[in-house]
C-alpha positions as CSV (number, residue, x, y, z in Angstrom):
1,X,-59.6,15.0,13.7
2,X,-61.0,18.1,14.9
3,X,-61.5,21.1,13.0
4,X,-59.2,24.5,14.4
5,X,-61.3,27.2,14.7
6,X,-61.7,30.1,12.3
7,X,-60.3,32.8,14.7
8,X,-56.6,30.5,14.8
9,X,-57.0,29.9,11.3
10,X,-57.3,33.7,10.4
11,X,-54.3,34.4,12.6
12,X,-52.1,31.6,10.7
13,X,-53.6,33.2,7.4
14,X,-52.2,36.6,8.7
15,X,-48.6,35.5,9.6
16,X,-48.2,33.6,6.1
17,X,-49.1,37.2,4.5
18,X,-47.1,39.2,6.6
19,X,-43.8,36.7,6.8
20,X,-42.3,38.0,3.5
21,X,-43.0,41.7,4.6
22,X,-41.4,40.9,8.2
23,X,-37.7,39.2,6.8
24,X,-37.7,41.7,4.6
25,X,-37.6,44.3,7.1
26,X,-35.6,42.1,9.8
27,X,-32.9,42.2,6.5
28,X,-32.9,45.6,6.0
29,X,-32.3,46.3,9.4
30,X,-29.5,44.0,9.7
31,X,-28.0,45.9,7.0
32,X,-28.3,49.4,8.8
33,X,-27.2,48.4,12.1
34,X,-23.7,46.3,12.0
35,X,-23.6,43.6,14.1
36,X,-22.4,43.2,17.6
37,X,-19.5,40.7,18.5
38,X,-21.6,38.1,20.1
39,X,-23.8,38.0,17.6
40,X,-20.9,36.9,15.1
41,X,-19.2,34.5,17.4
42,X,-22.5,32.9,17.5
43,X,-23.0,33.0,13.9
44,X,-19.4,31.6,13.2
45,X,-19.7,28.4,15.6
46,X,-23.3,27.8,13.9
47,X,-21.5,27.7,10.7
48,X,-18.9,25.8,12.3
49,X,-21.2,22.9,13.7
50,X,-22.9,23.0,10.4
51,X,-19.5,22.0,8.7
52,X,-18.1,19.8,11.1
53,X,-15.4,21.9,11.9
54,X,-12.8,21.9,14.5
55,X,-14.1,23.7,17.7
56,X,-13.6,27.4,18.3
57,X,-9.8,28.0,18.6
58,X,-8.4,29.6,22.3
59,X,-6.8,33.1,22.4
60,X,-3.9,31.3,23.8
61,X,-3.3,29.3,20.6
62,X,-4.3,32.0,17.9
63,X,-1.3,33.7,20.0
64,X,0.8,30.7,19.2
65,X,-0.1,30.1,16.4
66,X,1.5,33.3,15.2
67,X,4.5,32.3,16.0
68,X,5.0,29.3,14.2
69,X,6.9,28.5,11.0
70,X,5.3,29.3,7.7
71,X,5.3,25.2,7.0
72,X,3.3,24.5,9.5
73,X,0.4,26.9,9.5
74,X,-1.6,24.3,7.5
75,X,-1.7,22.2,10.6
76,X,-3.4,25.3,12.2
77,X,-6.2,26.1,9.0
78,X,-9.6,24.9,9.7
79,X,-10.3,21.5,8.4
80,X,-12.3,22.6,5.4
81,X,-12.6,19.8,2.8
82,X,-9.7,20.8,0.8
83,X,-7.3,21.3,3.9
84,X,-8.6,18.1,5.2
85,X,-7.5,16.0,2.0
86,X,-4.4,17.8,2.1
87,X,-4.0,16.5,5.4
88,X,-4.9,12.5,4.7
89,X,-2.8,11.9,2.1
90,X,0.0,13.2,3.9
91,X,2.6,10.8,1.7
92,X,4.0,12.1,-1.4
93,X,5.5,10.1,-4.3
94,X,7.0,11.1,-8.0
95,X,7.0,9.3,-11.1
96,X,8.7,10.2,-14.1
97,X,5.2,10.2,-15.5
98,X,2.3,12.3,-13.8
99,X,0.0,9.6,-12.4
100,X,-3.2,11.5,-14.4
101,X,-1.2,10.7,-17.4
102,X,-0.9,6.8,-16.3
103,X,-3.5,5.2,-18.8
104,X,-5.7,2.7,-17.4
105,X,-5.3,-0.7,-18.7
106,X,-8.3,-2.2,-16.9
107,X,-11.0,-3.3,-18.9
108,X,-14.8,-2.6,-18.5
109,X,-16.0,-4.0,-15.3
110,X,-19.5,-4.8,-13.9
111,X,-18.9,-3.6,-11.0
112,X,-17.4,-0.5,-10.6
113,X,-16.0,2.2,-13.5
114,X,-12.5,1.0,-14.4
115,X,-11.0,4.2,-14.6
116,X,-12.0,4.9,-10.9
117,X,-10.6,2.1,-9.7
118,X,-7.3,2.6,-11.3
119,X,-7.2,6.0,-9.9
120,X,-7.5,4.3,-6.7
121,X,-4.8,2.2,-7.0
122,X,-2.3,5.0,-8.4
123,X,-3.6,7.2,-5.0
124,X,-2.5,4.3,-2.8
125,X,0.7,3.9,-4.7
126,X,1.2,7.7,-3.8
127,X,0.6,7.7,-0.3
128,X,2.3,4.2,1.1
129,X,5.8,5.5,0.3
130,X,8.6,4.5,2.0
131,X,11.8,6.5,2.6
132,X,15.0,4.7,1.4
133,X,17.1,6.5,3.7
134,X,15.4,5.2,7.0
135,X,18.5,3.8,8.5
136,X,19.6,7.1,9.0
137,X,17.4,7.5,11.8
138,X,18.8,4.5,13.4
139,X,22.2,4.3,13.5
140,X,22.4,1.1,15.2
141,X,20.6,-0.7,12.9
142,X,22.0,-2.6,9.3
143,X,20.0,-3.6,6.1
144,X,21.7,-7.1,7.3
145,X,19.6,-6.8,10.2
146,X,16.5,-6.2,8.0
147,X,16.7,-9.0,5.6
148,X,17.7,-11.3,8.3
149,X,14.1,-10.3,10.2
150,X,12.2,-11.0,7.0
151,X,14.2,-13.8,6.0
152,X,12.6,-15.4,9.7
153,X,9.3,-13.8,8.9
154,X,9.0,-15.9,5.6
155,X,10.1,-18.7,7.5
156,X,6.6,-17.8,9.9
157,X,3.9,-17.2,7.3
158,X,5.3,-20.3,5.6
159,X,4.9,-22.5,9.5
160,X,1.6,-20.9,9.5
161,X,0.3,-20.7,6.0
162,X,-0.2,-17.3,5.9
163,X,-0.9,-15.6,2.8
164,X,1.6,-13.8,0.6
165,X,-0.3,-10.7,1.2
166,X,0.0,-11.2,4.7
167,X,3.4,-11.0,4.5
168,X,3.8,-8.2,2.3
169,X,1.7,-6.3,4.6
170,X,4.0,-7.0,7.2
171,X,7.1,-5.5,5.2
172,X,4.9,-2.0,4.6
173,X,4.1,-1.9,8.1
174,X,7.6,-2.7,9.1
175,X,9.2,0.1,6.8
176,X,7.3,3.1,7.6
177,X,7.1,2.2,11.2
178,X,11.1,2.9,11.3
179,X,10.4,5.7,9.3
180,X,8.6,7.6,11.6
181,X,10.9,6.3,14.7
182,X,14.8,7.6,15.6
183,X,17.4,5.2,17.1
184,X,15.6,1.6,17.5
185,X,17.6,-0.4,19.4
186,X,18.2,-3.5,17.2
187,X,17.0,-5.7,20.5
188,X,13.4,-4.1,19.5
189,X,13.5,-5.2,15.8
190,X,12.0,-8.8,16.4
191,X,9.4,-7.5,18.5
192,X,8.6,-5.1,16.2
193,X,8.8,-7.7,12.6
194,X,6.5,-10.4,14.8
195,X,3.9,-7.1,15.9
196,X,3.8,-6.2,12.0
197,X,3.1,-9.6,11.1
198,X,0.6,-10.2,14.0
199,X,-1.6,-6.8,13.0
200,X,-1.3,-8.1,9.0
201,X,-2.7,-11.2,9.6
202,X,-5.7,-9.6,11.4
203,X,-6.3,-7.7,8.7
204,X,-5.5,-10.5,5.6
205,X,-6.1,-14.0,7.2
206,X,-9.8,-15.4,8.0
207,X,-8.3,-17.9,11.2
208,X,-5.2,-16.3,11.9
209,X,-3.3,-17.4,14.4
210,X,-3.4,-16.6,18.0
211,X,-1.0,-14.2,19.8
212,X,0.1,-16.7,21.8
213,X,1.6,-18.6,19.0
214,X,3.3,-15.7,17.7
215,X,5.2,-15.0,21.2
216,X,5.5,-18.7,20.6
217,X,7.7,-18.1,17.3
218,X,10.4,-15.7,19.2
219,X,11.1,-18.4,21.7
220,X,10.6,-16.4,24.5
221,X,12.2,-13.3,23.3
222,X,9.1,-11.2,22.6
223,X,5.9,-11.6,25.2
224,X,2.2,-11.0,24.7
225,X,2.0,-8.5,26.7
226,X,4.9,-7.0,24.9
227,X,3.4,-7.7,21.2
228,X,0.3,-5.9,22.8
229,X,2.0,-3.1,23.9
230,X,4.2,-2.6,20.5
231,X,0.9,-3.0,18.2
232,X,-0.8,0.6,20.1
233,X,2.9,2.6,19.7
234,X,2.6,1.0,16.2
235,X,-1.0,1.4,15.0
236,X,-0.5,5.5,16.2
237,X,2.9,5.7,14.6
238,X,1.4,4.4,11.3
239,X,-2.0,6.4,12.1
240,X,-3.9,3.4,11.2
241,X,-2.9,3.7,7.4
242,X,-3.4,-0.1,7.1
243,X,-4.5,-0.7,3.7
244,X,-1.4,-0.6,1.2
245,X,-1.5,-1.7,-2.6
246,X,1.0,-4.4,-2.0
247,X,3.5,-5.5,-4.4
248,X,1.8,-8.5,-4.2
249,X,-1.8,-6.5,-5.6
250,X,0.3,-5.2,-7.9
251,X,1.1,-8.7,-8.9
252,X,-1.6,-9.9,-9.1
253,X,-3.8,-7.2,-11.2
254,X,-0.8,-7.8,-13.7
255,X,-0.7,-11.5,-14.4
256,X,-4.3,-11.5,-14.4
257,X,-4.1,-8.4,-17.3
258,X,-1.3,-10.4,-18.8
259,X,-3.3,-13.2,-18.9
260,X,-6.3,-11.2,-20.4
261,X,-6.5,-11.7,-24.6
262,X,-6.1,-8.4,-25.4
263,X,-5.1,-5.6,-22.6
264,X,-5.6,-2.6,-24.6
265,X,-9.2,-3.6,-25.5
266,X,-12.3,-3.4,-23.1
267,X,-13.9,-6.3,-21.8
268,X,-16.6,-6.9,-19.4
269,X,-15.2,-10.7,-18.9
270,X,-12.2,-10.1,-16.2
271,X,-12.3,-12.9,-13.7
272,X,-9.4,-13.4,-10.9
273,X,-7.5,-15.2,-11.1
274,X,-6.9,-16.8,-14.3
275,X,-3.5,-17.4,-14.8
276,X,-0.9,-19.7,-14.3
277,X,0.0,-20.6,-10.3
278,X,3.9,-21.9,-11.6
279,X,4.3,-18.2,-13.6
280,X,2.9,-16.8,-10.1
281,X,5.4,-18.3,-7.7
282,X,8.5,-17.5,-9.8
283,X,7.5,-14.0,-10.3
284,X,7.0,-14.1,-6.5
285,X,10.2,-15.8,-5.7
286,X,12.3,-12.9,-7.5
287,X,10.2,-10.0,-5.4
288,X,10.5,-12.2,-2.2
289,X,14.4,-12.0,-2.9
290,X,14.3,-8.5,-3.8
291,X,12.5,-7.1,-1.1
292,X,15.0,-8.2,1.5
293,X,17.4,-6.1,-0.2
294,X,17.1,-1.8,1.2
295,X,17.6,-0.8,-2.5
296,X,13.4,-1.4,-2.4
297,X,12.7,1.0,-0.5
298,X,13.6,3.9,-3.3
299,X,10.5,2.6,-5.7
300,X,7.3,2.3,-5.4
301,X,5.1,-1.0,-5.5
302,X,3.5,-1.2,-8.7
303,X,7.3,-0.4,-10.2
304,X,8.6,-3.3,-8.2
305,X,6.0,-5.3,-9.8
306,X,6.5,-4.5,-13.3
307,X,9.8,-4.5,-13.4
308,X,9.7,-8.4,-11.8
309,X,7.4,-8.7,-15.2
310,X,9.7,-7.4,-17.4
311,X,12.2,-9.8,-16.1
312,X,10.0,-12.8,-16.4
313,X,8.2,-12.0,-19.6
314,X,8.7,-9.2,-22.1
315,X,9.3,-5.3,-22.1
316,X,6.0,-5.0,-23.8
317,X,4.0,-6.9,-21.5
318,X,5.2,-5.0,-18.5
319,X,4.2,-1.8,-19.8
320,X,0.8,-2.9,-21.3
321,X,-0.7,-3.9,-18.1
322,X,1.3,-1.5,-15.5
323,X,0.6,1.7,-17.8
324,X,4.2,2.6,-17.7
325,X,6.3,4.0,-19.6
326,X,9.9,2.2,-20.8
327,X,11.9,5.4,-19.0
328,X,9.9,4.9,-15.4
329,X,10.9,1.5,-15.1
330,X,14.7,2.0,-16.4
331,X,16.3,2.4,-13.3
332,X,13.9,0.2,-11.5
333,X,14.4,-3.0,-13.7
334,X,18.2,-2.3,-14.0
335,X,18.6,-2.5,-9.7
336,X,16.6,-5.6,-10.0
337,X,19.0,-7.0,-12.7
338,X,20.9,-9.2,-10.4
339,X,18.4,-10.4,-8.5
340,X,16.5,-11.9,-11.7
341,X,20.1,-13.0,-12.8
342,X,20.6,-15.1,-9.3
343,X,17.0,-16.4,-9.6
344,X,17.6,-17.8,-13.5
345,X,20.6,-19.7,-12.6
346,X,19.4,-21.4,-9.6
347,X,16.3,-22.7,-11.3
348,X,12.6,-22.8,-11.4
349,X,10.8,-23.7,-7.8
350,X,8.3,-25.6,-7.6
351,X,4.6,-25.4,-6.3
352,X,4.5,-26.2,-3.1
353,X,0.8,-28.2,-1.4
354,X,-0.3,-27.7,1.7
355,X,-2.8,-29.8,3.6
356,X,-6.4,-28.8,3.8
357,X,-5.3,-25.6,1.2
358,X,-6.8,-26.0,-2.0
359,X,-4.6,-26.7,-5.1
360,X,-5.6,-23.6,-6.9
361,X,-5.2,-21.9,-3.9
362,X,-1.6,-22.6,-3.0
363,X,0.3,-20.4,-4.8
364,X,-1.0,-17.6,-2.5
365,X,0.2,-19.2,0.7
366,X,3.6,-17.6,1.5
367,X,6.6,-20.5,0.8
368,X,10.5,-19.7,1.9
369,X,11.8,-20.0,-1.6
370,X,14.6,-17.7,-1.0
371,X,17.7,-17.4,1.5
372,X,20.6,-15.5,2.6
373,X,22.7,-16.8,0.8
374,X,21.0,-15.8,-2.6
375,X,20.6,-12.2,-1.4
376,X,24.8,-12.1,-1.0
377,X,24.8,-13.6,-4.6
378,X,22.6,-11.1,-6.1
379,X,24.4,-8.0,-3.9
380,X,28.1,-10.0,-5.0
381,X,26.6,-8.7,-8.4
382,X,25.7,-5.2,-7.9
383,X,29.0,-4.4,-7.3
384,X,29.9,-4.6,-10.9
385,X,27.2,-2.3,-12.5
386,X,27.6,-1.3,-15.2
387,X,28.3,-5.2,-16.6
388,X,24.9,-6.4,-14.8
389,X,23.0,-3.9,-17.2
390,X,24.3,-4.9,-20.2
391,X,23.0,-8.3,-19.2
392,X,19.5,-7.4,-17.6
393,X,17.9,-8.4,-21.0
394,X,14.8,-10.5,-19.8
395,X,15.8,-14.0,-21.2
396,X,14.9,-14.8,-17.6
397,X,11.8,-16.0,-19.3
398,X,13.4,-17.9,-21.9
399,X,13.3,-21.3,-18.8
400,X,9.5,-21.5,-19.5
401,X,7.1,-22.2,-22.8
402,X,5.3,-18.9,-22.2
403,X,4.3,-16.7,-19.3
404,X,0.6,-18.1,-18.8
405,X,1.4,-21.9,-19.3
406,X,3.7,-23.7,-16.7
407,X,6.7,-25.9,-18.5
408,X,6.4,-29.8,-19.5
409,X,7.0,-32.3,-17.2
410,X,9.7,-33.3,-19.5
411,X,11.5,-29.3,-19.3
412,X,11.3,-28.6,-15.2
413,X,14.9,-27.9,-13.3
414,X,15.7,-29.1,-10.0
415,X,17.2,-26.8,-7.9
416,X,20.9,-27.6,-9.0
417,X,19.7,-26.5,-13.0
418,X,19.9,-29.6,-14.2
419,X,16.7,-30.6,-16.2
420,X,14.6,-33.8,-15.2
């Protein structure tokens, strides 16, 4: 490489010495001379690329912008990071206990701090809310209407073998959909339940089915063009918020702590699943019934599926591995009284095998274990209130040796209650 010549190299000498002296000068001048206002716009969108804000803002809608409410001049603020989180988790929810106060009853993982995580999962309970006053918005719809469309979704995901999460999926999408909508027309409700249940099983299933099989399913009521159309107005209502702690998750982080030797210990050995598939589908049976009814819609999914526990197992058990406390699961566990009531006396279902599914695998395939007719049982018994709570003690469990182990051959009920 050739060498620069001592003249250049003199001058580059020169300018390193004098650089200091120069920006200090080029400062002090700044400082004496104010600037003009060209050289601050310039200034401001510099800093403004920098940070990835929003572009420079009109006069026209700095003008407007005056003139709108006080609640909605933080749609207006720049999207600084604080602004901009405010902004994402634009769902609020309130528990009886702070969620910072929740404990974590995760144990040490490999892979990832187990307080983080469970931070995560609280944040998602937060922000997938659903409001439990959305028929309001459509007057021409009925909770009938509702459970009747999930009722005929199960019936799907179980033609299909579609997963359970798939399903639930479905329901979250389903909910906040109508809640951001006004006056569906209930001619629009099965297009909108099979759309749901199409965009969940992209998401949840590794083959799922094609959209011609789920036009297929309405016979002839909803088209593909028509499921296309309804997933874009969908997708934008729900601003691609796709990603919900399911009751189902919920579920299944709790048997699997349940399951664990001792929940309030650390332990770097927590492998899912490893619990009992006939404990899972029972416990999945009584939410399956329950989440037909509205009443849902007022709690949040990790209560849903701790207050199922409590019915199936113990009080203690349900607030060891959900981090609850007794009084944020009260009114929860007392609406889902008579549902655990109508699921005791009808008996304990069975596992159900599917072809080419994997026995160990079944229990997360989505089975119609419910109906109708169970759902106007366990509403028949809401009416009476107060004489349902007295009797919500969980002896619901009190059908099966123990939470983790399924029952002998020689204890199982048919479907009638009588034992075989």
């Amino acid at each position: 490489m050739p060498r620069k010549s001592g003249r250049l190299q003199g001058k580059q000498k020169r300018e390193s010495v004098d650089r200091p002296f120069i920006l200090a000068t080029r400062k002090r001048k700044a400082e004496e001379e104010p600037e003009t206002e060209m050289a601050v716009d310039n200034r401001r969108q510099h800093f403004e690329i920098q940070n990835h804000w929003m572009p420079p803002i009109s006069n026209s809608s700095v003008v407007a912008s005056s003139l709108v409410p006080s609640e909605n001049i933080a749609r207006n603020l720049p999207k600084t990071p604080e602004n901009f989180i405010g902004s994402t988790f634009r769902f609020q929810n309130h528990f009886t206990t702070p969620v910072s106060l929740r404990h974590s009853p995760l144990p040490m993982l490999d892979w990832a701090n187990h307080e983080e995580v469970w931070e995560v999962m609280l944040k998602k309970d937060e922000l997938y809310v659903r409001d439990n006053q959305v028929l309001n918005r459509h007057p021409q719809l009925q909770g009938r209407m509702r459970a009747i469309l999930l009722d005929w979704l199960i019936e799907v995901c179980e033609v299909y073998r579609l997963h359970r999460e798939s399903f639930y999926l479905c329901i979250d999408f389903i909910d906040r959909y109508l809640g951001t909508q006004h006056n569906v027309q209930k001619h629009q409700l099965q297009l909108i339940g099979i759309t749901c249940l199409f965009i969940a099983a992209k998401l949840e299933e590794i083959y799922p089915p094609k959209i011609s099989e789920f036009a297929y399913v309405t016979d002839g009521a909803c088209t593909e063009s028509e499921i296309l159309d309804q997933e874009l107005v969908t997708l934008k209502a729900l601003k691609w918020d796709l990603t919900p702690m399911t009751v189902n998750s919920w579920l299944n982080v709790y048997l699997q702590l349940a399951n664990h030797e001792n929940v309030t210990q650390s332990s770097k050995e927590f492998v899912v699943p490893q619990y009992s598939s006939h404990v899972f589908v029972q416990i999945a049976r009584l939410l399956d019934l329950c989440m037909l009814d509205l009443g849902c819609l007022q709690f949040s999914y990790s209560q849903i599926a701790a207050s199922a526990l409590y019915h199936v197992s113990t009080e203690h058990v349900a607030l060891a591995v959900s981090g609850f406390s007794a009084l944020d699961l009260q009114a929860c566990v007392q609406w889902m009284a008579p549902f655990a009531i109508t699921i005791r006396e009808n008996g304990a279902v069975e596992l159900k095998f599917f072809q080419n599914i994997l026995p160990e695998d079944t229990h997360h395939i989505q089975t119609h274990s419910i109906d109708l007719n169970l759902l106007d049982k366990a509403q028949s018994l809401q009416k009476f209130g107060d004489k349902t709570r007295q009797s919500s003690s969980p002896v619901f469990a009190q059908q099966f040796t123990g939470i983790l182990t399924p029952p002998h051959s020689s204890k199982k009920q048919n479907t009638n209650g009588t034992v075989v």
